[in-house]
C-alpha positions, 0 to 999 in steps of 0.5 A: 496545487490544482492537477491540470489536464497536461500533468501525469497522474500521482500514484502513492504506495504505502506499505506498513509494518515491522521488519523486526516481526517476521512476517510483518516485515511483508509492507516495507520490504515490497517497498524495498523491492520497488525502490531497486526495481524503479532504478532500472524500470524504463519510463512509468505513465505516472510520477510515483511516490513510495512511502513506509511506516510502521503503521498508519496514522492521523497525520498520513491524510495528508500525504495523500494530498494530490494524489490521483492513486493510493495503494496501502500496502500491509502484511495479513492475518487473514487470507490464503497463500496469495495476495489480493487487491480490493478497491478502499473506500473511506470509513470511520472504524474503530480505529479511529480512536486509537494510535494506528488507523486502518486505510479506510480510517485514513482516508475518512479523515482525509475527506473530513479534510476537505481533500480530494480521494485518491482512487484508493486500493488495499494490497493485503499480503497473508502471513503467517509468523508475526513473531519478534524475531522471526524471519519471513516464512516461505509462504510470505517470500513466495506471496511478496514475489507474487505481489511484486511482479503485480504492482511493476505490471500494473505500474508498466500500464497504468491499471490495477484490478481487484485480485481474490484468491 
């Protein structure tokens, strides 16, 4: 399938991680929170597609076939106390030799494909208790709100921008 002039855009986000880790949990619960939002959201400019996993793999270049815009969302070892987004590229890494591939790793094998690239972007979301078990810290629930209230901005206009703390 082709996008023609007349179609909407695909916007594609998905987040990983582990609900059992603490922190972890950061990708499928702001999935969460945009499947309740979506519900009462008024009209978007682009059809949306949300996904989550526990970590990225070989198989998810497919999913990003026809799709105009791919954000990957996961939880941070590294970082402040806020979230930041930055444009992605695709690039082999070492990664790519293992069971779980990097977004950029998923996006190298996505070319190789022959597919076309989404506009892809990286939304990392710092925490800091990755244990089994462990509930989500304070710090991780106030940067999953902040990055909430950004993606349901930038779905309402239809743009996004590098965000550093």
């Amino acid at each position: 399938m082709n996008l023609n002039d007349d179609a909407r855009p695909r916007w594609l986000i998905f987040a990983v991680g582990n609900p059992s880790r603490g922190d972890d949990a950061l990708g499928p619960m702001l999935i969460d929170q945009l499947e309740q939002w979506l519900a009462t959201a008024g009209a978007l400019p682009m059809d949306l597609v949300l996904l989550t996993d526990f970590q990225w793999q070989i198989d998810n270049a497919l999913d990003l076939k026809n799709i105009d815009v791919a954000i990957f969302a996961d939880a941070s070892v590294r970082g402040d106390a806020s979230f930041e987004t930055a444009p992605l590229a695709p690039q082999f890494d070492a990664s790519h030799s293992t069971h779980a591939l990097s977004p950029a790793c998923v996006l190298a094998v996505a070319a190789q494909l022959g597919q076309n690239l989404p506009q892809a972007w990286l939304l990392s979301m710092p925490g800091r208790d990755f244990e089994l078990g462990a509930p989500l810290s304070a710090e991780a629930r106030s940067t999953l709100d902040d990055a909430f209230a950004y993606l349901c901005a930038s779905l309402e206009t239809g743009r996004l921008e590098a965000i550093r703390p």
